[in-house]
N, C-alpha and C positions, 0 to 999 in steps of 0.2 A: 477742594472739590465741593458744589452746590448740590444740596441734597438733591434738584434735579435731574443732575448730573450723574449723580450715583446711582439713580433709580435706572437712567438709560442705560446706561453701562450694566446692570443687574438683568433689566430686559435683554441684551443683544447679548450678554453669556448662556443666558436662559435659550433664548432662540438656535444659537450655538451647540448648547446640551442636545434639545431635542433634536434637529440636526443629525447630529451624532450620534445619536440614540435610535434614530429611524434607519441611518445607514448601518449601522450595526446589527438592528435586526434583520435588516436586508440581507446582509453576510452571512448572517444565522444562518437564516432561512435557506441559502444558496448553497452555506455548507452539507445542511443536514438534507437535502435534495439531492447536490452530489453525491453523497456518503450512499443514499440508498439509491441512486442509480447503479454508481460501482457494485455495490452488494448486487444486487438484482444481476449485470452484467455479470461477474463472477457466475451466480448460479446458474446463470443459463449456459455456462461453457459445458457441454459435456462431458471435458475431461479435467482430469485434475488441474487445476491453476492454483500456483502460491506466486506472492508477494512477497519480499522478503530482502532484510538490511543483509549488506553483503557480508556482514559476519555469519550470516543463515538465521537474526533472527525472525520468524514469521510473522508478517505485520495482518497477511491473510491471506483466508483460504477458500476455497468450497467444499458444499458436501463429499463430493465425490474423492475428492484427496481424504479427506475425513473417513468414508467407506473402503477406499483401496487402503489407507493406513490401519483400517480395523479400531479405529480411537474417535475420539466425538472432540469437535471442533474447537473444545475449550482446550482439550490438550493439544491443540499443534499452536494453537495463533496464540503470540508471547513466548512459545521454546525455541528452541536453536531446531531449524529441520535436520540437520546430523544426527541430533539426536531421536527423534522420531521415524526416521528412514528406515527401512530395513537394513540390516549390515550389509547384503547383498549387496543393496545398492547407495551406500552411502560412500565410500571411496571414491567410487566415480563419477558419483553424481557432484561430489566436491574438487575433481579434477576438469570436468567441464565448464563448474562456476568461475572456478581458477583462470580459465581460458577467459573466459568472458571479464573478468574483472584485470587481469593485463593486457587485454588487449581494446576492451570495451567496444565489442563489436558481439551485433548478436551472434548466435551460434546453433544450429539445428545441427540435430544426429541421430541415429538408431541404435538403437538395444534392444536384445532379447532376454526375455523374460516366462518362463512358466511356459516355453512353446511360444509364443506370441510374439511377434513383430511390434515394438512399440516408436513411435515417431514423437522426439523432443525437442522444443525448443526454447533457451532461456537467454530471455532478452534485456538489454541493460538499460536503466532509466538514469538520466542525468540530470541533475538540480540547474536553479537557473546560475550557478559559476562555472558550471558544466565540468562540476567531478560526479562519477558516477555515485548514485546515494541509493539505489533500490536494484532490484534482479527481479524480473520476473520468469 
């Protein structure tokens, strides 16, 4: 190869890199825009919403799950929510996930709590091989 030759080739990897480099930032940029759109959507829901792998670990949360758990947001998002739940209602809140994770169909229902009429519903997210991979 003529050192000509080589120099081209040096240039159109180079051209290649940057390239790659500009689409990549692109990605960035698009991810960390998503990340706080999500976040932002999350806090505007006014009632508790979690995110979470169907083993119950929490991937996220908002304040207000945070407030009605009585615990600040570093301890739920990364634990198992079973663990964090009240006893009260962790049995059944792990027999409704149960429903939804054999049958992967959402699931809305009511409980009562403290007097209170409460309305749930936890819905199934499917990756793109279309096995369920998230529970909201």
């Amino acid at each position: 190869m003529t050192t000509k030759r080589k120099y081209e080739e040096l240039e159109r990897r180079i051209k290649q890199l940057e390239k790659t480099e500009a689409e990549l930032n692109q990605a960035k940029k698009a991810l960390f825009e998503s990340e706080r759109d999500f976040k932002a959507f999350l806090e505007a829901i006014p009632e508790s919403a979690i995110l979470m792998e169907p083993d119950g670990k929490v991937l996220a949360t908002n304040q207000t799950t945070a407030m009605r758990l009585k615990r600040r947001l570093e301890d739920i998002i990364g634990f198992n929510v079973y663990d964090v739940l009240p006893e009260a209602v962790r049995t059944s809140r792990r027999m409704q996930v149960n429903k939804v994770l054999e049958s992967g169909q959402p699931l809305y229902f009511e409980d009562e709590r403290l007097g209170r009429a409460l309305y749930n519903g936890i819905y199934p997210i499917f990756n793109s091989q279309k096995n369920l991979s998230h529970i909201i």
